[in-house]
N, C-alpha and C positions, 0 to 999 in steps of 0.2 A: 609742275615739272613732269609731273605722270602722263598728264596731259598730251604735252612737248615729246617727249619719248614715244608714245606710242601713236603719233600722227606722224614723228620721224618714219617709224617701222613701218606703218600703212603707204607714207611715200615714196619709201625704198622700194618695199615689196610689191607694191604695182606693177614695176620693170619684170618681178619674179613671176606674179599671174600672168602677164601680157606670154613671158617666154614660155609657160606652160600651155598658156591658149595655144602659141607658135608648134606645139610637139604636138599636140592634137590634132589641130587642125592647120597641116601645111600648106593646103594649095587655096588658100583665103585671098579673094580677088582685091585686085587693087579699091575696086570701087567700092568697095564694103571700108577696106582700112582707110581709105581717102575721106569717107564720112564720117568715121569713130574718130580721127585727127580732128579734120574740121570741128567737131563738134568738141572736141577738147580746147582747140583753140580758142574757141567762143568763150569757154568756161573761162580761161584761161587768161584772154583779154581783158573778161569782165573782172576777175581776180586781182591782175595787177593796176586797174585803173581805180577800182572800189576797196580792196581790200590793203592798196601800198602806194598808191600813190597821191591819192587825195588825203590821205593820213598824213600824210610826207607835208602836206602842205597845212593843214591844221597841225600838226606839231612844231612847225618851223617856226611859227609866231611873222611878225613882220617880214619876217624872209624868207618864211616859209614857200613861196613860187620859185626864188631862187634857187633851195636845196633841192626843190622839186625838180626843177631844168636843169640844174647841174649835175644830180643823179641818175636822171634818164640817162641823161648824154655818155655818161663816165662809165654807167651797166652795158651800154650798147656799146662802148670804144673797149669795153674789158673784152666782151664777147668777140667783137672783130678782130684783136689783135688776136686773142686763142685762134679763131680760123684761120689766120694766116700762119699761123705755128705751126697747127695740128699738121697737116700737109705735109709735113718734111720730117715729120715722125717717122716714116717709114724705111729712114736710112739705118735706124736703129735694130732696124730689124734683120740687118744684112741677106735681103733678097737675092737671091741670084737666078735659078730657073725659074719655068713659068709656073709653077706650080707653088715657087716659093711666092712666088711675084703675086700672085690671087690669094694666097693666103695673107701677104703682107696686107693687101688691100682691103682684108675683111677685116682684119685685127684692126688698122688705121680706122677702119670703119666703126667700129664696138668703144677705140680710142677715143673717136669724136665725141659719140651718145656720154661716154662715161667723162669727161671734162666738161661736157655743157650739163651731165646732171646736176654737180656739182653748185654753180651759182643758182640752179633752183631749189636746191636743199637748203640753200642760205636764203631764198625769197621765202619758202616756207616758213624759215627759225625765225627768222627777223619778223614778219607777220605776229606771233605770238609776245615779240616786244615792245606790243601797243599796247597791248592786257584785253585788245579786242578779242578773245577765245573763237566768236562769231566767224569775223571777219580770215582770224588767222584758220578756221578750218578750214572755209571756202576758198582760199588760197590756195592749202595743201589739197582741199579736193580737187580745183584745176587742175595740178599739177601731177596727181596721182593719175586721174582722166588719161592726161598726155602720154604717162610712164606705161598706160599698157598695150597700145597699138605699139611701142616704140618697141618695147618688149618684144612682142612681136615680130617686130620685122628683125629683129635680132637673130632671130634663128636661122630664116631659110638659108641667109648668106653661110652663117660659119660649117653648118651641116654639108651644105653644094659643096666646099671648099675641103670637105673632110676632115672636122674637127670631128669628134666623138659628142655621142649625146650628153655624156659626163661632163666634162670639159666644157662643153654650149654650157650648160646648165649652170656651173660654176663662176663663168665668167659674166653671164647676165646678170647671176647673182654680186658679181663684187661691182659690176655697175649700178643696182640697187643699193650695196653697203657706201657707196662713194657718197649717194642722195641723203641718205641718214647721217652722213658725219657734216655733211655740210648743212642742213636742218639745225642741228647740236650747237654748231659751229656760230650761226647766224642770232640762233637764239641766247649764247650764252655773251655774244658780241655787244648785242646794245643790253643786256641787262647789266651787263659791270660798267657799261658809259651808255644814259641814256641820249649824253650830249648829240650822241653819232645818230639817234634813231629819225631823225628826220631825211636826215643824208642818206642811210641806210636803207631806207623805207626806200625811196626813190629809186637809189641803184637797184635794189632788188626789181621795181618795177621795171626800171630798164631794160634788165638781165631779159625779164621774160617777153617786152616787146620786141627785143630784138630775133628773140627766138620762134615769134608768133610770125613776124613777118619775112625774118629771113629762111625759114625752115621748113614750118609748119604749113604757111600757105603756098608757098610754093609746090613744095609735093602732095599737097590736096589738089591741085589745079592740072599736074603733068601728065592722068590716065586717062582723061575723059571725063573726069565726073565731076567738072567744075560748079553747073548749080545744083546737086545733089550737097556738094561741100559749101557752097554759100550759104544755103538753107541752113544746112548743120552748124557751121556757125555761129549764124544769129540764132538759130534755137538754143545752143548751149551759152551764148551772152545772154538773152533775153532768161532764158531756166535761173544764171545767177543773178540778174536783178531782182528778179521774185524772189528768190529766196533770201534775199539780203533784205527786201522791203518786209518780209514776214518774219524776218529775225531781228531784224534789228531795231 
């Protein structure tokens, strides 16, 4: 459980270093954070294919392919239907001028990051309810990888838009505290029913293909530095098969 807990805090607080790099150093070029992504992605890929979903299918027994495909599918329909929600958050915020209207937009913005951390905090937990320690930290390390470039870009928007540096800081942090409760959340889900952890294993992999391909590779690809970001990639899949082959 100590274990658990403080891999939670390392994946929350990724978001926290990413948004500190962000205060330091603002004017950090696309093509630099486009490669740090990419290469998270890698990480990241290799995480949910090694780490959650081929589990997903050794645990399932006889039907184990099953739990496997219906989990992908069911993480990736969770993830599409939150983006089509997210979007309309913003009436909540009753915008009116333009100044409220950019602020709405960055807050909807910080929204989005902190609802999709969320089911990655639960591909972490769920990872540690294989009793694989290996496998579930390479998961969270993916996942941490991703949480600091995100961090990151966290900043420059809410700062342009005139939030305060306090405020920035506070709120990147509750989108790291959101990471940890779903970590918590994931982990303490299949250890009271292991029944769920083939199913569980799955979706969590979902969760993060959907985020790999809808998200990730896309804004790697949009500044320019598309095989700078290919490369990075496959360096950071190819860094976790090694490391899974010498750990495991």
């Amino acid at each position: 459980m100590k274990t658990v807990l403080l891999t939670s805090l390392g994946v929350g607080g990724a978001t926290v270093i990413g948004a500190i790099i962000g205060f330091l150093f603002k004017k950090l070029t696309h093509k630099f954070s486009d490669i740090v992504l990419a290469f998270a992605a890698g990480v990241m890929l290799a995480a949910a294919v090694i780490g959650l979903i081929l589990p997903s299918i050794g645990y399932g027994g006889k039907y184990g392919i099953l739990y496997a495909v219906g989990g992908i599918f069911a993480g990736a329909l969770v993830l599409n239907l939150i983006d089509k929600i997210v979007p309309h958050a913003h009436k909540l915020l009753g915008a009116q001028d333009n100044d409220s209207k950019r602020l709405s937009k960055v807050f909807l913005f910080v929204m989005a990051i902190a609802i999709h951390n969320f089911p990655e905090g639960l591909a972490a937990g769920v990872g540690f309810g294989t009793g694989n320690t290996t496998h579930a930290l390479i998961i969270a390390g993916g996942i941490a990888l991703q949480n600091i470039p995100e961090g990151i870009v966290i900043i420059g928007p809410m700062l342009a838009a005139g939030v305060s540096k306090k405020r920035t800081f506070v709120i990147a942090l509750i989108t790291g505290i959101i990471e940890v409760i779903g970590t918590l959340i994931g982990y303490f889900a299949v250890k009271i029913s292991s029944a769920i952890l083939p199913f569980a294993l799955a979706f969590a992999g979902g969760t993060m293909l959907y985020v790999i391909s809808h998200d990730m590779i896309p804004e790697t690809h949009a500044h320019g530095a598309q095989k700078g970001a290919t490369y990075a990639l496959l360096i950071g899949f190819s860094l976790m098969l090694v490391t899974d082959f010498l750990l495991g």
